[in-house]
N, C-alpha and C positions, 0 to 999 in steps of 0.2 A: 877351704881350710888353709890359713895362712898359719906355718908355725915359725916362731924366732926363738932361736936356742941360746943359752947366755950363759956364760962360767960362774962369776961368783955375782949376786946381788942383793939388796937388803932384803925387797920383796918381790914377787913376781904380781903382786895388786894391786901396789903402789907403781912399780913401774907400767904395766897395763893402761891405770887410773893414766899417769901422769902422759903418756902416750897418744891415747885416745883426747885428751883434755886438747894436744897441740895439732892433733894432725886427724886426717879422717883416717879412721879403721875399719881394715872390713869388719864385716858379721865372722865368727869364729874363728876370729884370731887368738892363736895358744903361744904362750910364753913359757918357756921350759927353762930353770936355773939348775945347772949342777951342784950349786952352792948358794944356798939362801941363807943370810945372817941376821933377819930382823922379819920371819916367815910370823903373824900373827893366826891365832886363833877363837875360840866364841870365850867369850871374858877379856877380853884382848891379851890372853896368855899366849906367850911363845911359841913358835911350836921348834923344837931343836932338831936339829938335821947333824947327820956326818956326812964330812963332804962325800961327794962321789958314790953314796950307799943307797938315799931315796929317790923319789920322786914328788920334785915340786912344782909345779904349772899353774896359770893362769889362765882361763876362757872368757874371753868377750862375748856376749850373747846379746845382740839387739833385735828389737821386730818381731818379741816373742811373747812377752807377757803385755796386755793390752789395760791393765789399768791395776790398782794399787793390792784391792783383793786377792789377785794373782799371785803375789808376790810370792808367798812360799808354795806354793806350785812347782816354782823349780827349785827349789831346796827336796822337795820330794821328789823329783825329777833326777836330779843328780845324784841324791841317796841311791835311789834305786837302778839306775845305770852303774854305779860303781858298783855297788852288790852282783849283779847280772855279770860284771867284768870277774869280779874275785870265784864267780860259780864256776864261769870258763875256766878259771885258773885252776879249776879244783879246789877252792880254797873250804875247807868243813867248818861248820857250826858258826856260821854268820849270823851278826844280826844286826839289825840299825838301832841305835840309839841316839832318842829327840832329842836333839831335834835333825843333827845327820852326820854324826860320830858314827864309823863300819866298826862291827868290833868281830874276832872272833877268837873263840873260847872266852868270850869275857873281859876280852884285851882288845885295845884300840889299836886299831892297824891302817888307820885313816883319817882323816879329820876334813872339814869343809869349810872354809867361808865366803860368804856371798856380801858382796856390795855393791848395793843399789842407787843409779842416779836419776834420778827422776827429772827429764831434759823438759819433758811438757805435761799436758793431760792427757798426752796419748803414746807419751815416747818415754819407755823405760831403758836404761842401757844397766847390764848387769857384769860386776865381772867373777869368776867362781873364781877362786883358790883351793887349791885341793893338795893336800900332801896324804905322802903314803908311805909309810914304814915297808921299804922295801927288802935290803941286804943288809939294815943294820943289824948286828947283834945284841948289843952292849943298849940297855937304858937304864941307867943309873939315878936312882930317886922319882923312878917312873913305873910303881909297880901296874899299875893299870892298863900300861901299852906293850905294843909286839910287833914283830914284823913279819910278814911274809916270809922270808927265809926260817926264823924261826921256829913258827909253826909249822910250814910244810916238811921243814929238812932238807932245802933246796935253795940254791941260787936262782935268781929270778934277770930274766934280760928288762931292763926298764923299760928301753925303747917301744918292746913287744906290749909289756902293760901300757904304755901311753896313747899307744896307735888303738890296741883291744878298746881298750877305754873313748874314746875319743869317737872309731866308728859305733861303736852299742850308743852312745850320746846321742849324736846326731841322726842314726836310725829314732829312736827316741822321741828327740824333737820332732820330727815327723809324724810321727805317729800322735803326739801330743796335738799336732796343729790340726792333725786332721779328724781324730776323735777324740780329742779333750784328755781331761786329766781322770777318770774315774779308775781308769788301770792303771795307772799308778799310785793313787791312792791308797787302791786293796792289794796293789802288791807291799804299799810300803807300813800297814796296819797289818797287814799277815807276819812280817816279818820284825815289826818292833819289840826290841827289849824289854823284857819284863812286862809286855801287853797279858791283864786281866791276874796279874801274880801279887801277891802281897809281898811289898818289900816297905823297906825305911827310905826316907827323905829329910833333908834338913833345910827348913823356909830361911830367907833375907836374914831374920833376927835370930839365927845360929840354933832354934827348936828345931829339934828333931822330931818326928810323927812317923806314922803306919798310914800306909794308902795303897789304892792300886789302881795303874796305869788302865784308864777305858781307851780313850784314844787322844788323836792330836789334832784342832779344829781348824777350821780352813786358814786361819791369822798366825797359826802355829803354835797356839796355847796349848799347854798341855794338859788333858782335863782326867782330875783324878779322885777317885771316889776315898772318902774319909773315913772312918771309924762311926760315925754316926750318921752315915748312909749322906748325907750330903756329895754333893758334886763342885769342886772348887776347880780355880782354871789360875796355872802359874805359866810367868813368861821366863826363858831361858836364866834370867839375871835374876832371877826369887828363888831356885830353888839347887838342891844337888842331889842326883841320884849317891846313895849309900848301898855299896854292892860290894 
């Protein structure tokens, strides 16, 4: 584990990406910004940070996923090691939401993005970005998110979450290389959002409908049963949970 620690930067992905791109990097090198000003997320939404309040990091991961089907394997991977870290914390009424938004009580208190570089047929290089609503208080025009302080009623050492995080990971990958992904899987369909509950959603073309969450298929579709008993499968960019 290599970590580089950095004050203020636009991204911790982009810089990673741009890093790796010139020089060789090792396997599990983390980029940690105090201050991230251009931190993206899934829609290529923002993600806003105060300085000095969260945690934003990057993870290089190569030599892990072995061909293209894999891919969200670790997206389920990483959902469920962050949840695993927020248990430690104590953190109550967790859940994940698809495709690997942490939320608890309802509120996002985490967010993920993963980019994939596909070097051959056999060589995938991955880098995770991960922010976490750590010490903020204040989100303003963000009723959907929260932070760890927040919720718990506590100040949080970041450092302590990034290490927590970090080892439960790489125990993790371990475990991944050595008996596969099926346990994480069922840990991460035990714990999905609205799995098997009737709620609302709104498709591409701004319709809103009734459906409910059965699960999420190995490519990361989300497959959701309809009103008239059909099974339809939306990709992250079709659809929006209405909660």
């Amino acid at each position: 584990m290599h970590i580089i620690k950095l004050n203020a930067i636009d991204s911790t992905n982009t810089y990673l990406k741009e890093l790796s791109a010139k020089h060789t990097v090792v396997n599990f090198t983390v980029v940690v910004a105090e201050n991230q000003t251009n931190g993206r997320g899934q829609r290529g939404a923002n993600w806003e940070v105060e300085n000095g309040k969260n945690l934003t990091f990057s993870v290089l991961i190569k030599d892990l996923l072995l061909n293209v089907a894999e891919v969200f394997n670790l997206n389920v991977l990483v959902a469920v090691s962050l949840f695993q870290t927020f248990l430690q914390l104590k953190i109550e009424n967790l859940a994940i939401k698809w495709p690997n938004d942490i939320l608890a009580d309802k509120k996002k208190i985490c967010g993920i993005l993963i980019e994939n570089q596909f070097k051959s047929t056999t060589e995938i290089l991955s880098i995770i970005g991960i922010g976490i609503n750590v010490n903020q208080e204040n989100f303003i025009n963000l009723p959907q998110a929260n932070s760890l302080k927040n919720h718990a009623g506590q100040e949080f050492n970041k450092d302590e979450i990034l290490m927590l995080f970090l080892n439960q990971f790489q125990n993790n990958l371990n475990l991944y290389k050595n008996e596969g992904a099926s346990y994480f899987w069922k840990f991460y369909h035990k714990n999905l959002f609205k799995k098997d509950v009737p709620m609302p959603f709104e498709d591409i073309s701004k319709a809103k409908f009734m459906g409910i969450i059965k699960q999420v298929m190995p490519n990361g579709l989300l497959q959701i049963a309809l009103d008239d008993d059909t099974l339809q499968l939306f990709d992250i960019k079709d659809l929006k949970m209405l909660y």
